[in-house]
C-alpha positions as CSV (number, residue, x, y, z in Angstrom):
1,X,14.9,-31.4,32.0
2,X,17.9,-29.9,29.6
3,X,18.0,-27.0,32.2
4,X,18.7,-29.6,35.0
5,X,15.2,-30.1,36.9
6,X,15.2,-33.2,38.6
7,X,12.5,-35.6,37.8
8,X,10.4,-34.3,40.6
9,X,10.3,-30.8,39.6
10,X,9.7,-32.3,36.3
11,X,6.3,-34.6,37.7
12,X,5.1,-31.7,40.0
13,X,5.0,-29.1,36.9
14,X,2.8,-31.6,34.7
15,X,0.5,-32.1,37.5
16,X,0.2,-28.1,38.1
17,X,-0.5,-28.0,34.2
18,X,-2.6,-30.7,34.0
19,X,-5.1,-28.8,37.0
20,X,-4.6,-25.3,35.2
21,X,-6.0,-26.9,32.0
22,X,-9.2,-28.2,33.8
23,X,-9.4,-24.6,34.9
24,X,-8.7,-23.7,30.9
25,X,-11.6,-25.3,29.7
26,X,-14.3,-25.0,31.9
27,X,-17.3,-24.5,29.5
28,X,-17.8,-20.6,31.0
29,X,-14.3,-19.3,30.3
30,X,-14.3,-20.9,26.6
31,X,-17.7,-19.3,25.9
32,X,-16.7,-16.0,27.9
33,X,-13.5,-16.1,25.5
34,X,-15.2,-17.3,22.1
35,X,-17.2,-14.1,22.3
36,X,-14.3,-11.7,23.2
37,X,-12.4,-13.0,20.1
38,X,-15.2,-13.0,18.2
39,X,-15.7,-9.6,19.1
40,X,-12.1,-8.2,19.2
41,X,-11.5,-10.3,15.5
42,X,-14.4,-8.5,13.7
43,X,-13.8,-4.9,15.2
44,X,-10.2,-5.4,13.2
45,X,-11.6,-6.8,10.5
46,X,-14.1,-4.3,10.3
47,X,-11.6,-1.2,10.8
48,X,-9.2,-3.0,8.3
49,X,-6.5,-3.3,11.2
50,X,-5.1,-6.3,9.5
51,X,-3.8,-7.1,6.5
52,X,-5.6,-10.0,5.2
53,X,-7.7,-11.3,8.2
54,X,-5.4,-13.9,8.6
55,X,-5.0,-15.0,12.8
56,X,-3.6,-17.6,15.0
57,X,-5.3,-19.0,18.2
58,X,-3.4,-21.3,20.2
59,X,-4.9,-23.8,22.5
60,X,-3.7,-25.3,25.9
61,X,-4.7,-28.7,24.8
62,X,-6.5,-30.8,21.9
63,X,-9.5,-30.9,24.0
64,X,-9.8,-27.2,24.9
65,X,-9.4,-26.5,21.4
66,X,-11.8,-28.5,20.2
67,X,-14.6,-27.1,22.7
68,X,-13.1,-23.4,21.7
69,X,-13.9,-24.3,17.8
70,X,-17.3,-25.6,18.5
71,X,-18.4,-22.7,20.6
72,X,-16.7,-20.5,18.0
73,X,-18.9,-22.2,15.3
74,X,-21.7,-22.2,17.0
75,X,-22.0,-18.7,17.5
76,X,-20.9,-17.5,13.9
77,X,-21.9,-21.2,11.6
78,X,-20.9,-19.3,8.4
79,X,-17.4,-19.5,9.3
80,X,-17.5,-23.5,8.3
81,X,-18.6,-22.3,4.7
82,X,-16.5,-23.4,2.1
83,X,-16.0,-20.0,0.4
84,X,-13.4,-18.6,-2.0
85,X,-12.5,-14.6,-3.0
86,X,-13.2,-13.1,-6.0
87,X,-11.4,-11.5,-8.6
88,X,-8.4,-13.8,-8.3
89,X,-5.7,-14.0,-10.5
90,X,-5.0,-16.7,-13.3
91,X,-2.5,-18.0,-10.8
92,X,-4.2,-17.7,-7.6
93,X,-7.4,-19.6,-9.3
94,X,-5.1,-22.6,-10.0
95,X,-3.7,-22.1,-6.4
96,X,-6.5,-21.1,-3.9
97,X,-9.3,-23.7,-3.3
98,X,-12.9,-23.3,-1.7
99,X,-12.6,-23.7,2.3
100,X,-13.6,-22.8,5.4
101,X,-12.9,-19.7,7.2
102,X,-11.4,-21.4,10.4
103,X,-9.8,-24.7,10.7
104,X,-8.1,-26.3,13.7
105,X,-4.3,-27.6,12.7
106,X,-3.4,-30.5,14.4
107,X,-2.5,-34.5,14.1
108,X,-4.9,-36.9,14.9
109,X,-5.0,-39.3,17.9
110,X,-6.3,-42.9,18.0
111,X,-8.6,-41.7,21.4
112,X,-10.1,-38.2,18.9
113,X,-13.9,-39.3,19.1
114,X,-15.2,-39.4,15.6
115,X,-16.3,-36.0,14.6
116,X,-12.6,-34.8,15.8
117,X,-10.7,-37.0,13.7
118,X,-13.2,-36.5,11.0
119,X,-12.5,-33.3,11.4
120,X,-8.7,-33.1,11.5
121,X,-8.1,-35.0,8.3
122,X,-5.1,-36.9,6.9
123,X,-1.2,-35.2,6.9
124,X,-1.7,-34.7,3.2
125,X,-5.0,-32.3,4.2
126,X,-2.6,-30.6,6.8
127,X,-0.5,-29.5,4.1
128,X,-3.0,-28.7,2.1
129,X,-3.9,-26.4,5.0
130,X,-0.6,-25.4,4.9
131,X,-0.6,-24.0,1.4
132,X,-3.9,-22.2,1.6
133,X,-3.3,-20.6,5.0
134,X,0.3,-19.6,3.1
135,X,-2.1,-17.7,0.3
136,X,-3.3,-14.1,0.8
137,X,-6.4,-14.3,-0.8
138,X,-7.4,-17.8,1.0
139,X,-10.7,-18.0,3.0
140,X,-9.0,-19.4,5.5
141,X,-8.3,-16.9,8.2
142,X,-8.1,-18.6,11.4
143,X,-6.0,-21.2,12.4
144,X,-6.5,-23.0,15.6
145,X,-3.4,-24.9,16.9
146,X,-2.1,-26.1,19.9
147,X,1.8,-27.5,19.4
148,X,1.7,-27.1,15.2
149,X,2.9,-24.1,13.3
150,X,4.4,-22.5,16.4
151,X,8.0,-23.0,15.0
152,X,9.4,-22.3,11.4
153,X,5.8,-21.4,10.1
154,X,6.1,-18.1,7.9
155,X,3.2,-16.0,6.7
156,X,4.7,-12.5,6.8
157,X,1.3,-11.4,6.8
158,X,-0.1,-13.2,9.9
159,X,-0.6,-10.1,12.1
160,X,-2.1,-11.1,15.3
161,X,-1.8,-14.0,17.4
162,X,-4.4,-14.7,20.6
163,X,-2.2,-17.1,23.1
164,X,-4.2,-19.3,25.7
165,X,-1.8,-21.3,27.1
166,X,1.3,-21.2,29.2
167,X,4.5,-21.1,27.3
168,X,8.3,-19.6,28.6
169,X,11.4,-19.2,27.1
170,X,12.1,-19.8,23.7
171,X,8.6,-21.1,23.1
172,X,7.3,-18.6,24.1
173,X,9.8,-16.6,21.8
174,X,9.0,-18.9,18.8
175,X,5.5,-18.2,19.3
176,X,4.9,-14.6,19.3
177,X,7.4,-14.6,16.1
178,X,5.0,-16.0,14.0
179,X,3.5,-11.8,13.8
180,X,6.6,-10.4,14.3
181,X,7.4,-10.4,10.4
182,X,7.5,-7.0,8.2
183,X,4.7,-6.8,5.5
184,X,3.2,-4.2,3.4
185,X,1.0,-2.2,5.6
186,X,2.3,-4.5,8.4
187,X,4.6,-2.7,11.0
188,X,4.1,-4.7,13.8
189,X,2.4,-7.7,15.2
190,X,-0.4,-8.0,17.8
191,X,-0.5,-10.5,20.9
192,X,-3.6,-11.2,22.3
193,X,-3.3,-12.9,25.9
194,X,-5.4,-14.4,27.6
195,X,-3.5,-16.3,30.1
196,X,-1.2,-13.8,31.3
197,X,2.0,-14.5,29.6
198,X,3.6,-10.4,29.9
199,X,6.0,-11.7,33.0
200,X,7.1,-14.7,31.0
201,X,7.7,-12.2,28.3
202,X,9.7,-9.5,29.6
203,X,11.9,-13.0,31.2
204,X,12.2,-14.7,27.8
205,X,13.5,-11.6,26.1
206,X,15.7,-10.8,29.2
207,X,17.6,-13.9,28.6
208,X,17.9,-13.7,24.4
209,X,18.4,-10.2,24.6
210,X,20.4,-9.9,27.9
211,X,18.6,-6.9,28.9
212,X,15.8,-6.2,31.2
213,X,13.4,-6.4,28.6
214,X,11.2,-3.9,29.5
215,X,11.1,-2.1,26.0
216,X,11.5,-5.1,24.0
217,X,7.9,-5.3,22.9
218,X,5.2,-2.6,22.8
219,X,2.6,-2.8,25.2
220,X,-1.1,-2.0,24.6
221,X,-0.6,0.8,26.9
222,X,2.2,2.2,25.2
223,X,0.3,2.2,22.0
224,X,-2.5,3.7,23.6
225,X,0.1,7.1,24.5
226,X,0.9,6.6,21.1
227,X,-2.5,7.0,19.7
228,X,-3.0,10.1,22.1
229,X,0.0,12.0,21.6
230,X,-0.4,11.7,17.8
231,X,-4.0,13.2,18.5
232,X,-3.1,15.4,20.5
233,X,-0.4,17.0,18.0
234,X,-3.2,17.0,15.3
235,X,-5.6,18.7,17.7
236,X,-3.0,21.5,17.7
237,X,-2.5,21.4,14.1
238,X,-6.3,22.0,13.7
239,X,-6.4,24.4,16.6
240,X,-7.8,27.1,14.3
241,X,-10.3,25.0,12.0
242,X,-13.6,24.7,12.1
243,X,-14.6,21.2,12.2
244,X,-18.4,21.3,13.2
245,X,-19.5,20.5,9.4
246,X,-17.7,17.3,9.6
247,X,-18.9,16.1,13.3
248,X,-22.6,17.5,12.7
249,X,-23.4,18.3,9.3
250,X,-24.8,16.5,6.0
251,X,-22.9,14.3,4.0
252,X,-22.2,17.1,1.3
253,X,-21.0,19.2,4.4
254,X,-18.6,16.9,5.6
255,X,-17.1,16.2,2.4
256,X,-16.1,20.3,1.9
257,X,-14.9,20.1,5.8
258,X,-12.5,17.4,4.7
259,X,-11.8,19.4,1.2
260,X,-11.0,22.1,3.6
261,X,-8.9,20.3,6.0
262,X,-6.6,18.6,3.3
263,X,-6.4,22.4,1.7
264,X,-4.6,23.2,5.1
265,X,-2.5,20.6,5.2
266,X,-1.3,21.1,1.8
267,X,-0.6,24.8,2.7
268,X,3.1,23.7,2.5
269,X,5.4,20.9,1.6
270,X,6.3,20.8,5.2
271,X,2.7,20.9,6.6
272,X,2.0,18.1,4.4
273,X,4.9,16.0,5.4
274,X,4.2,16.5,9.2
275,X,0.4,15.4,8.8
276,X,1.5,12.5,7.2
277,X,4.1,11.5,9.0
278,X,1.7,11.5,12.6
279,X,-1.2,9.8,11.1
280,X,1.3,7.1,9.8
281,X,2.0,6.7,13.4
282,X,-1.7,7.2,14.1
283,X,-2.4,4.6,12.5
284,X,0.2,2.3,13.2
285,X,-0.7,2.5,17.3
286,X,-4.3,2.7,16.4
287,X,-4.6,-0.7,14.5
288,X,-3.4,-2.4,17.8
289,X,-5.8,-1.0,19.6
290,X,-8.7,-0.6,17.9
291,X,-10.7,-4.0,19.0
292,X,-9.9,-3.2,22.6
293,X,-12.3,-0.6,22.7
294,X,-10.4,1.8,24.6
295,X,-11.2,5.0,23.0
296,X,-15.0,6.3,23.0
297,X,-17.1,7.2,20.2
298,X,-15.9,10.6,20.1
299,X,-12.4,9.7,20.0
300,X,-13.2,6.9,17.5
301,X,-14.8,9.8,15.1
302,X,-12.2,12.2,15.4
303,X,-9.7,9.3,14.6
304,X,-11.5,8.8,11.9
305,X,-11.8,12.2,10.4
306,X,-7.9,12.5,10.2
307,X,-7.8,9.2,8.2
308,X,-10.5,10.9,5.9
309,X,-8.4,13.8,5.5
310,X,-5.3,11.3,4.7
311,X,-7.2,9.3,2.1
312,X,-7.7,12.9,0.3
313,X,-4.1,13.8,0.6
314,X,-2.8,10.6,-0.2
315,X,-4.7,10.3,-3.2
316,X,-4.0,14.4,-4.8
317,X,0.0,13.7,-3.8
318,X,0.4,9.9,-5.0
319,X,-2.4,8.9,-6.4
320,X,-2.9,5.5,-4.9
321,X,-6.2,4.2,-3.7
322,X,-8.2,6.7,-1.0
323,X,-7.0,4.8,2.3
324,X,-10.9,4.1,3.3
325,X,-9.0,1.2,5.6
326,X,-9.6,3.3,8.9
327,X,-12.5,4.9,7.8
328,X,-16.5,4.2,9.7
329,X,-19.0,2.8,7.4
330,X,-20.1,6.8,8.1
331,X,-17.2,8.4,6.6
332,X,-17.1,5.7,3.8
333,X,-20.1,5.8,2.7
334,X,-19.7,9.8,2.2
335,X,-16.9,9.4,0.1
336,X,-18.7,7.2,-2.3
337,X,-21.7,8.6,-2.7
338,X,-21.5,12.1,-1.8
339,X,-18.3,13.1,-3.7
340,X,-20.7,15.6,-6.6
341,X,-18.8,18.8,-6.2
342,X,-15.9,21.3,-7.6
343,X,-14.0,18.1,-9.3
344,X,-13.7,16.1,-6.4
345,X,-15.3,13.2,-8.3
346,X,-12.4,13.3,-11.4
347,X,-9.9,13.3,-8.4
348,X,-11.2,10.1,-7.4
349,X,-11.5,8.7,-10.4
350,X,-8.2,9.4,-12.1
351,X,-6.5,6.1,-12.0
352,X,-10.0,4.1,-13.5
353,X,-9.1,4.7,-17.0
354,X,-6.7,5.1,-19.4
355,X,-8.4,8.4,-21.2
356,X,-7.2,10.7,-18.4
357,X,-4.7,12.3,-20.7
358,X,-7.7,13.0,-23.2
359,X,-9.6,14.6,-20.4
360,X,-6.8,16.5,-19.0
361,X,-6.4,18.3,-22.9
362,X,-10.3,19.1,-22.8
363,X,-10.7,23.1,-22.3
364,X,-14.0,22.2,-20.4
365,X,-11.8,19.4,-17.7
366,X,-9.2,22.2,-17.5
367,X,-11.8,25.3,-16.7
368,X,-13.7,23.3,-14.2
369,X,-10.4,22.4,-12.5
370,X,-9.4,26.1,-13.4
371,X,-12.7,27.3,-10.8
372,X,-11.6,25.2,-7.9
373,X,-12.1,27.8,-4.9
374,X,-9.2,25.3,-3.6
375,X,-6.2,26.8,-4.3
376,X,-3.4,24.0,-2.6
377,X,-5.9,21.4,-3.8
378,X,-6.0,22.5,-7.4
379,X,-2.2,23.0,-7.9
380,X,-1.7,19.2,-6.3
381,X,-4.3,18.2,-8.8
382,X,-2.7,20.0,-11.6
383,X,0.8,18.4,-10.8
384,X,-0.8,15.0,-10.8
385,X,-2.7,14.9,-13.3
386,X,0.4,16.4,-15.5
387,X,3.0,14.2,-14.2
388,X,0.1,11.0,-15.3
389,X,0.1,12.8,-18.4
390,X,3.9,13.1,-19.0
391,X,4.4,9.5,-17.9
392,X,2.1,8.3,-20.6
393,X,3.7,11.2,-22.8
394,X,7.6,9.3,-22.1
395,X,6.2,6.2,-23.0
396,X,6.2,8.0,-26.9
397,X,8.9,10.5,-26.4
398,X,11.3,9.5,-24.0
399,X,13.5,12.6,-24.6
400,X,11.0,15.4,-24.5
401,X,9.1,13.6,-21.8
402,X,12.4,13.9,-19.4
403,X,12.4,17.6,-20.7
404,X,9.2,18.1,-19.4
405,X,9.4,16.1,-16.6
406,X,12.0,18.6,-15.4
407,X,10.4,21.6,-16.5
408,X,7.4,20.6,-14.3
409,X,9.6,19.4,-11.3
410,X,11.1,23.6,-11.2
411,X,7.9,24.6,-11.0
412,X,7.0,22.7,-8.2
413,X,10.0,23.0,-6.6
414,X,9.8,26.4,-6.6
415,X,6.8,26.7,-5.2
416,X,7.7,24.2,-2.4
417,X,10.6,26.4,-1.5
418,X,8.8,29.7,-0.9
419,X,9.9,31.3,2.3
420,X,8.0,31.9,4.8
421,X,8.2,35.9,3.7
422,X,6.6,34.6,0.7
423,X,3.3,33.6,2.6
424,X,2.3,37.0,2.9
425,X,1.7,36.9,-0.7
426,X,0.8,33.6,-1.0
427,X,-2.3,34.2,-3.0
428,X,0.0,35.7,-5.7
429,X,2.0,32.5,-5.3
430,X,-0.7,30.2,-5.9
431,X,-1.9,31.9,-8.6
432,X,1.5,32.3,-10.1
433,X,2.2,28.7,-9.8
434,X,-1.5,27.3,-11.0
435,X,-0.9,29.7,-14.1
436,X,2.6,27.8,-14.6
437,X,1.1,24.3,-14.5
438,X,-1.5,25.1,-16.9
439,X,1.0,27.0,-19.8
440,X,2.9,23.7,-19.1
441,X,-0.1,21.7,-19.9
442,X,-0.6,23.4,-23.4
443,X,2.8,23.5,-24.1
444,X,2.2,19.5,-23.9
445,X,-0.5,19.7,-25.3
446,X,1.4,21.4,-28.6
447,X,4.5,19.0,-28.6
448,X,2.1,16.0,-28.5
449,X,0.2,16.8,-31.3
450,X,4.1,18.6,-33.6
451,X,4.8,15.6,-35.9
452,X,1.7,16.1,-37.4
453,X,3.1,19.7,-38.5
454,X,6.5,18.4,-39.9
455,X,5.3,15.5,-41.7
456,X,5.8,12.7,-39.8
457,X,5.0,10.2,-37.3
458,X,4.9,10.1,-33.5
459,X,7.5,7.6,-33.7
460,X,9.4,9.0,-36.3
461,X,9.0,12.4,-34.5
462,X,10.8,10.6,-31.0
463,X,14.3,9.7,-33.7
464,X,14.1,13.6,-34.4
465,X,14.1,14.5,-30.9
466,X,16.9,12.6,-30.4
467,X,18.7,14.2,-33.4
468,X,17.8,17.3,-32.3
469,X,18.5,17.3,-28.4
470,X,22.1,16.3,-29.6
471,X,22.9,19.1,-32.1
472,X,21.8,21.4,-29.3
473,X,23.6,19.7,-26.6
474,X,27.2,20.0,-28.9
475,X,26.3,23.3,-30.3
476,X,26.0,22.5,-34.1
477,X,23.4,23.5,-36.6
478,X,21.9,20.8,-38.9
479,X,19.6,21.0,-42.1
480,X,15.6,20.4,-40.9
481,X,14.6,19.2,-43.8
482,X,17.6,16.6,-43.6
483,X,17.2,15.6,-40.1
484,X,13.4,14.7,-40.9
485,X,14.9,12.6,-43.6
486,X,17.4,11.1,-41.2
487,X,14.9,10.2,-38.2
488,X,12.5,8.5,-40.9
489,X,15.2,6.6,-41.9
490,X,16.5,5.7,-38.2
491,X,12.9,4.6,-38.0
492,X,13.3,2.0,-40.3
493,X,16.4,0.5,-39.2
494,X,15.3,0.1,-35.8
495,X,11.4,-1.2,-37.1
496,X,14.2,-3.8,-39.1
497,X,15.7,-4.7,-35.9
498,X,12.6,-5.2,-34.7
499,X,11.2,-7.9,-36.0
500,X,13.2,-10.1,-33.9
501,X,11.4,-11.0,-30.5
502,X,14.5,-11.3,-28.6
503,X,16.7,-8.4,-30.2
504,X,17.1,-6.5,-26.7
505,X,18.8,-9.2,-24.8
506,X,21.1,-10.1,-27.8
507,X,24.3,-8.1,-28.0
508,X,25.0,-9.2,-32.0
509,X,21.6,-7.7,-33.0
510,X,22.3,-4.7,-31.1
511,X,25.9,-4.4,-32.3
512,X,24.3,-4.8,-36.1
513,X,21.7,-2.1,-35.3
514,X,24.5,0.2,-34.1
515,X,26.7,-0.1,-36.6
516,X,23.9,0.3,-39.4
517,X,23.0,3.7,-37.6
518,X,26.7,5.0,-38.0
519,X,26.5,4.2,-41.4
520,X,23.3,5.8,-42.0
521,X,24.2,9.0,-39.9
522,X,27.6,9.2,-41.7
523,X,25.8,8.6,-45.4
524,X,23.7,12.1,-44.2
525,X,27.0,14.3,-43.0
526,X,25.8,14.4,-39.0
527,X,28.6,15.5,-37.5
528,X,30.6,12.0,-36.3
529,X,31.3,13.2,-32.7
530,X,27.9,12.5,-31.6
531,X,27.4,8.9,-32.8
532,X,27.9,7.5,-29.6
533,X,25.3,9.5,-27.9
534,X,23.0,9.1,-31.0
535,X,22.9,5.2,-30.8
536,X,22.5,5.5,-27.2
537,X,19.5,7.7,-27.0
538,X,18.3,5.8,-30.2
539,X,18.9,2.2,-28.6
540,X,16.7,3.5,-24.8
541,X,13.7,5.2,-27.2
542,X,13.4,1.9,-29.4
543,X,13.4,-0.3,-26.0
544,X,11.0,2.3,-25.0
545,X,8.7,1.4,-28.0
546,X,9.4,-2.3,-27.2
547,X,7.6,-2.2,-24.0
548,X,5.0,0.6,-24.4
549,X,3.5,-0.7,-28.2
């Protein structure tokens, strides 16, 4: 009607609707599509293609999606349990409430027969649904709607949407929006069609975009030459390994092939970078495709096994969490239970608990990491493991922390920028650099444990540092004995300042401590040049100890 269609037009289009939707919901095609989003939805799920689980499904009518729920629930009745996650937050226990898996989101009508209007509760239950859909962590993961939440509904991590009904233009814009929104391991959002809504598509973008259109969205099939191209460059990248232990050996066996494999690709900073970089986009393609089942088993595995080598690299380089999320039940139970060799198991286990620094000091820890046969492995391991160590280190000492912070970084860097001249002696190289690390790790090891040798406290030992650093930096030469005397003392004027909860947000307390610290730095002859730079480094490493004690 705004668009000018006479009334006509107008009567003849809702009887061509009203005939398609008897075709919508005759009892075969809703069970025939139940099943396939059954399927399609726990293949994701499964292969951790989605974020949190969390799905649209929207209906042609009330009454189609009322028969799609009830087929849905009757092939999978757990999904009306009343559940709620574990391990929630203090928050999220106040916010997230016991509910159903899937819910259908719509008002009532005065002709819903009973168990429908029952079913669809009050507007204040809508909102409820509202919240809790809104809620990461909520059972409820699948919302069916017909008219409701198509517009102005935002859950940036709603990834996939499964559209069964005919919508154009800017509805049909609105609606495939509601995936379209970035997210933490979120790139893009999935439509599911099963009406046939791709020439309405390419239309409704046309006119928004003024452009054809035709690369406006990312077809399955385009993601599908995605997920081949980016095999197809790791093939070659592999070319020369041996993968047979991985496809057809034991459990131990694959786990070396993938110890292997990551060893290659952390032969350099660039081979590194370039694995990464196409499994990212491995990945990406492959999460839209995965419930499609386009690829075979074979592909699937081999998929699989470069994510495996990822979750290795990811975890030596950054330490975050082994990326299991495209792994098979196969490949992930190997990694928990089969991980018993050459250190492997402390790699995995490094971010668990706080004692890693303890272990990394241990002479035994450092020999068995010392008898890796991995070379690339062990010196990522080594880096790691030191730069967890320093961290915890800078929490004490902020300034010798940065000191060895970049003492470590030339070491690395240096070994990153090797030519490729270099590699003809790269076992030297390794060597050289592994050797580096580990003098680095004693000489942290030393300076961790020096105030005891001059008398004084860790703390007390971070105010000397600073006092230190300075004479050095200016080029001036200052009694020890005094400048022990002198960091004790700082000590106590900042403990002083101390007491006062709030003292780092209020500029009189800070001017007071500043002005006591000139005092005290003139009373003991240090040179008045430097008292600006003193309070300065003074002020960071007692802000330091404010939010590491």
């Amino acid at each position: 009607v705004a668009e000018g269609a006479s009334e006509y037009h107008v009567e003849a289009s809702q009887k061509a609707i009203a005939r398609m939707e008897v075709i919508l919901g005759d009892p075969g095609r809703i069970e025939a599509i139940a099943q396939d989003f059954i399927t399609h939805y726990e293949k994701r799920i499964e292969e951790k293609a989605t974020v949190a689980g969390k799905v649209m499904f929207v209906c042609a009518s009330r009454e189609i999606a009322y028969k799609l729920f009830k087929e849905i629930i009757r092939l999978r009745p757990e999904w009306i349990e009343k559940n709620i996650a574990e391990n929630l937050s203090d928050k999220e226990q106040k916010e997230i409430k016991p509910i159903e898996r899937i819910k259908m989101v719509m008002t009532r009508s005065k002709d819903d027969e009973e168990s429908l209007w029952n079913l669809l509760g009050t507007k204040e239950d809508r909102k409820e649904l509202d919240r809790q859909f809104k809620q990461i962590h909520s059972n409820f993961k699948i919302a069916v709607v017909v008219d409701m939440w198509l517009t102005g509904f935002d859950v940036p991590f709603l990834d996939t949407i499964y559209i069964d009904k005919p919508l154009q233009t800017h509805n049909l814009i609105q609606t495939i929006s509601r995936v379209n929104r970035k997210f933490e391991g979120k790139d893009k959002g999935l439509v599911v069609d099963y009406i046939g809504i791709k020439k309405n598509l390419n239309h409704a973008l046309g006119l928004f975009n003024n452009t054809t259109a035709a690369d406006d969205f990312e077809d399955l099939d385009k993601a599908v030459i995605i997920v081949r191209d980016q095999l197809d460059l790791l093939r070659q990248f592999f070319y020369e390994f041996d993968t047979s232990d991985y496809f057809k050996g034991s459990p131990v066996e694959q786990l070396h092939c993938l110890n292997r494999a990551s060893e290659l690709v952390l032969l350099t900073e660039k081979s590194e970078k370039f694995f990464v970089d196409v499994t990212k986009k491995l990945k990406s393609a492959y999460n839209l495709t995965c419930g499609s089942e386009i690829f075979n088993d074979k592909e699937t595995d081999e998929i699989h096994f470069y994510f495996a080598i990822k979750s290795i690299v990811v975890k030596l380089t950054k330490g975050e969490a082994p990326d299991t999320a495209q792994m098979n039940a196969k490949v992930s139970k190997m990694v928990e239970e089969a991980i018993v060799s050459e250190g492997v198991e402390e790699i995995f286990k490094l971010d668990d608990n706080k004692a890693n620094a303890i272990d990394l000091f241990n002479d035994k820890f450092l020999e068995k990491i010392d008898a890796l046969e991995l070379p690339n492995t062990k010196i990522k391991i080594l880096e790691r493991l030191l730069k967890q160590a320093i961290s915890d280190f800078k929490k004490v000492n902020k300034v010798k922390g940065i000191e060895f912070s970049e003492r470590l970084q030339k070491i690395i860097n240096s070994y990153n920028e090797r030519s490729e001249a270099d590699l003809l002696d790269y076992d030297g190289i390794q060597a050289t650099t592994s050797e580096q690390i580990l003098d680095l790790i004693l000489k942290l090891r030393t300076e961790m444990a020096s105030f005891e040798d001059l008398g004084i406290d860790y703390e007390e030992k971070a105010f000397y540092d600073i006092l230190d650093m300075v004479c050095k930096q200016y080029g001036f030469e200052f009694d020890k004995d005094k400048m022990l005397e002198l960091a004790r003392e700082i000590k106590k004027i900042v403990d002083d300042t101390a007491k006062f909860p709030d003292w780092s947000d209020r500029d009189d307390i800070k001017a007071q401590l500043k002005m006591e610290i000139i005092v005290k730095l003139h009373q003991f002859g240090y040179p008045p040049i430097t008292q600006d730079e003193v309070y300065k480094n003074v002020l960071e490493q007692a802000e330091n100890f404010k939010r590491n004690r």
